[in-house]
N, C-alpha and C positions, 0 to 999 in steps of 0.2 A: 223842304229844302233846309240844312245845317249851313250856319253862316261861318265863317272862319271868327277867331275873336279879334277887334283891329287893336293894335300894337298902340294906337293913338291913348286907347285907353289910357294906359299906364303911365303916360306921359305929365309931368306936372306942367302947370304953366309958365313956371321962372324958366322951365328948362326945354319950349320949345320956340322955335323964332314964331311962329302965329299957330292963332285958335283954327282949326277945321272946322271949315263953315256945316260942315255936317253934324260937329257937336252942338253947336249952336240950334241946328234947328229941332235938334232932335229935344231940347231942354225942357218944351213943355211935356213932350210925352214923358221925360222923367220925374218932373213933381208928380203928373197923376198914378203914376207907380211907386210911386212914396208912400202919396195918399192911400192909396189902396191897399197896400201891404200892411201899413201901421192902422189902420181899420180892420183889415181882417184879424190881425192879430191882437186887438185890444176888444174884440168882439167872441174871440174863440171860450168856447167850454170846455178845455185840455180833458182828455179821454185819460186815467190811469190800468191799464193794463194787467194790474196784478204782478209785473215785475218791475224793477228797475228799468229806465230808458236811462242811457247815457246817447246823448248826441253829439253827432260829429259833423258841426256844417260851419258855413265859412260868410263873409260877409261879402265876396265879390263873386260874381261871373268866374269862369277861366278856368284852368287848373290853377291848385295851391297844394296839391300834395295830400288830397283829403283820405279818400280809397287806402294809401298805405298805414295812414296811421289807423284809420278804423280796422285794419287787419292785424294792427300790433297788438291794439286795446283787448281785439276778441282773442289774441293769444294770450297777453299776460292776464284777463281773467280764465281763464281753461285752466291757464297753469296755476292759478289762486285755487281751482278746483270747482269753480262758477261755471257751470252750464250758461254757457252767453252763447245766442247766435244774435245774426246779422239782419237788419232790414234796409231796403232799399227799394226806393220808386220801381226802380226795375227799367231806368230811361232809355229810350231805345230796342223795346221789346214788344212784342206785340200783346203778351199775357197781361188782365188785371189787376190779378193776385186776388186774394189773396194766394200764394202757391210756393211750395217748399222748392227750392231748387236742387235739381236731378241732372250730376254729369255726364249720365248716361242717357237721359228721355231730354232734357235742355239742349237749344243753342242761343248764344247771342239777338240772335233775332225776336228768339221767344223770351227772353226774362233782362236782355242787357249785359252788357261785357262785363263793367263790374261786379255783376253780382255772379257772373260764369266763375272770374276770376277768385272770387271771394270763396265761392264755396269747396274751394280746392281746402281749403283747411276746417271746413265745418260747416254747420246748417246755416242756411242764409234762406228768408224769406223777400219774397218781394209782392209790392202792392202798390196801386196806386192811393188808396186809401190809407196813408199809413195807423190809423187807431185798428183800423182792420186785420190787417199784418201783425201788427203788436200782439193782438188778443189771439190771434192765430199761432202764434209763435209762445205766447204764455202758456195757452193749451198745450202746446205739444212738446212743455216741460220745462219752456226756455226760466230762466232766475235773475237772466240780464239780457236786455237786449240793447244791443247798439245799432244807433240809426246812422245809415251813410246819407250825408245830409239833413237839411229840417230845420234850420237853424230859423227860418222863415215860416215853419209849418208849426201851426198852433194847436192841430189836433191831437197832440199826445204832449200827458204830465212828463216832463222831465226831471230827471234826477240827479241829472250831471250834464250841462251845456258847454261843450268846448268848440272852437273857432278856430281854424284852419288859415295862417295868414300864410304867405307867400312873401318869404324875408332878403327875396335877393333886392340888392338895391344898383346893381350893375348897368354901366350903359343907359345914363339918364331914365332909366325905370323906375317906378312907385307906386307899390302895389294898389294902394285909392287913388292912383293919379290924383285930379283935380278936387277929386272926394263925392264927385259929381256920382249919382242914381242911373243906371240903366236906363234906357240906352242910350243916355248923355256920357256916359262912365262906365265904370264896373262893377259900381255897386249895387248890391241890393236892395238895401237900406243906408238910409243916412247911418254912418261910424257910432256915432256917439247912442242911436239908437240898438245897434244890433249890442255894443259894446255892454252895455247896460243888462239884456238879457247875459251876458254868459258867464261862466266861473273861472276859465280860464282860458288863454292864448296861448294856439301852438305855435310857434316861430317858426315856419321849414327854411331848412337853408340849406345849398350844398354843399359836401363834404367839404371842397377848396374853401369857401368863405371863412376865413377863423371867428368871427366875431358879429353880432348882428349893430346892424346900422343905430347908433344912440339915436336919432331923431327920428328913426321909426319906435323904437322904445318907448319913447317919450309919448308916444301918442294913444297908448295903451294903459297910460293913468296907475290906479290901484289895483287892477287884472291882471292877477298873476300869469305870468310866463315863462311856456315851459318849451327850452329849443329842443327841436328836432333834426336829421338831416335825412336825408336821403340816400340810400348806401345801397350801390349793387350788389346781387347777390352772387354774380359773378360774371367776371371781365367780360368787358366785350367780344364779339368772336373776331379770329384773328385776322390778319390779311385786309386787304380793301373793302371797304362794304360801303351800298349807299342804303342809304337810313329812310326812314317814312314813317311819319304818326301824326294821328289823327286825335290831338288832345288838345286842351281848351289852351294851350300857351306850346304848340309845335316848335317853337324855335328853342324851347328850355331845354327842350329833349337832345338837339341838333348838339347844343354848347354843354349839355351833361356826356355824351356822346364822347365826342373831342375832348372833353375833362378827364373825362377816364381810360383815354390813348386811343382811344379807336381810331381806326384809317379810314377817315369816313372821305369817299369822294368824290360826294353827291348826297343831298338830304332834299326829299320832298314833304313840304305839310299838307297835311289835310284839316277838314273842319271837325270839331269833336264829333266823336260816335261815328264817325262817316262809315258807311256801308261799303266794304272793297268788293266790286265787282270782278269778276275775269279779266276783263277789257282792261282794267287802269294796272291790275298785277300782269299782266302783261307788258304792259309799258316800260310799268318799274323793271320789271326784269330783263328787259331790251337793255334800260339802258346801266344795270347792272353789268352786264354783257359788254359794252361799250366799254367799260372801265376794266373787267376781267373781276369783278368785284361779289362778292353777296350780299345777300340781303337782309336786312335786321331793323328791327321795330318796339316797341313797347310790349311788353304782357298783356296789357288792355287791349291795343293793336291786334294782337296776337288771337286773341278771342273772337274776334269779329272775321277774322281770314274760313273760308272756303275750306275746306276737310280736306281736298286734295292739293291745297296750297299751303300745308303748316309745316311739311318736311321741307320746303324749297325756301323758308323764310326764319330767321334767326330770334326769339325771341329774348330780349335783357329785361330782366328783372330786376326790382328794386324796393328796399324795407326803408319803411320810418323807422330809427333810431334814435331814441332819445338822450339827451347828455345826462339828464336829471333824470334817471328810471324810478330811485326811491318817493321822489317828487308826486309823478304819476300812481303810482302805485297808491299812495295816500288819498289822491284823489280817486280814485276807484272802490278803496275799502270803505271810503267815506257814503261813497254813493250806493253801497253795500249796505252799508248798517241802516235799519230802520227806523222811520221817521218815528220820533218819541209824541 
């Protein structure tokens, strides 16, 4: 069972009238997931692969915009001329991995939406094992591999740790909320711990936002920071549509959606990864019908739909952009060049 993420999360405390007594109870179970994370990780023997790892994982729960940018990183090294593919858990899939993924023998079911979605631009592996995957993917020529996620995953040497934050601060939102550990909060780890492993901070923000929040800034210390935005790839489709996605922050989608003129007249969320059955695309499509409307959803979304339900439903796409590209790039050649 996929749970939805609750919106209380992201909530600070100055900024709500009372604490959910369900944060409350849930508080012991989040120190022992503290405990446990910062154990695993101060006990791991990082696995070196034979190529570069650059990671791309994040300090919360949710969506933060992660998938896009590890799809920019594996294009601007390609265009460096780096043979870099991709690794990924593969969540939501039934496969172990280690396994090359195949848009023609794969579906979502079998390897996960992200990584269906990823290998539209080149080799991506997936595994549960990720040191597994790595040496899998060194094998079969890789020079750079980037991990979607792992920020938490202590089995493989890293060579470049970047952190995925999520920089709207819109509508009494904050990304660590309370700063509180799963499943009191959204975090994975205590801030200052994850903060500490990485090199650098991506800031996602969307296009509308000119400027990212100073007192989120401030909280990222001496970790460099590198903003990002989020940019369709192209506009919405036209006319009325009601919208649906099934991502770890559903309603970002709804208000990117409407930011980018869509006639949305109707938006339903689901829990991430959720499996679209006949039965619920049906629904949706009723009550598309209701409106005179079509239908449109995430790229992600878009991956997990039924073979004979992808011409009847609109997919939007969308890239990380970064303001600072030369930024990036330094951080990549860096993580290129060999340890002395």
């Amino acid at each position: 069972m996929k749970l939805s993420t609750p919106r209380w999360w992201y909530v600070r405390e100055r900024d709500r009238a009372s604490m959910p007594m369900t944060r409350i109870l849930l508080k012991p179970l989040s120190w022992i997931w503290a405990a446990v994370t910062a154990r695993k990780i101060a006990r791991a023997r990082p696995v070196d692969p034979g190529a570069p790892v650059i990671c791309v994982g994040n300090i919360t729960m949710g969506g933060t915009g992660k998938t896009p940018v590890v799809r920019e990183i594996l294009a601007r090294l390609r265009a460096m001329g780096v043979e870099a593919q991709g690794l990924s858990r593969g969540y939501g899939g039934r496969l172990p991995g280690p396994v090359s993924v195949d848009l023609a023998v794969h579906t979502a079911a079998d390897v996960g939406d992200e990584p269906l979605m990823m290998a539209k631009d080149g080799p991506i592996w997936i595994a549960r094992d990720r040191a597994a995957g790595a040496l899998a993917a060194a094998a079969a020529g890789a020079r750079a591999i980037v991990m979607d996620d792992g920020h938490q995953n202590p089995g493989l040497a890293k060579r470049l740790s970047l952190i995925v934050v999520d920089g709207e601060t819109r509508d009494g939102e904050w990304p660590f909320g309370d700063g509180a550990v799963f499943p009191s909060g959204p975090l994975r780890e205590p801030l200052a711990a994850g903060l500490a492993r990485a090199d650098a901070v991506v800031l996602m923000l969307p296009e509308e936002v000119a400027a990212p929040d100073p007192e989120l800034l401030a909280l990222f210390g001496a970790t460099p920071v590198l903003i990002a935005r989020l940019s369709a790839v192209t506009p919405p489709p036209p006319g009325p549509q009601v919208g649906f996605a099934g991502v770890g922050k559903p309603w970002k989608v709804e208000r990117a959606l409407k930011a980018a003129g869509c006639e949305l007249a109707d938006f339903a969320p689901f829990p991430d990864h959720f499996a679209y059955d006949a039965a619920t695309l049906r629904r949706l499509a009723a009550r598309a019908e209701d409106f005179g409307a079509g239908l449109v959803t995430t790229e992600k979304d878009w991956a997990r739909l039924p073979a004979d339900w992808r011409d009847r439903v609109n997919a939007w796409p969308v890239r990380a952009k970064f303001e600072n590209e030369a930024a990036l790039d330094a951080l990549l050649s860096r993580a290129m060049t060999p340890a002395p």
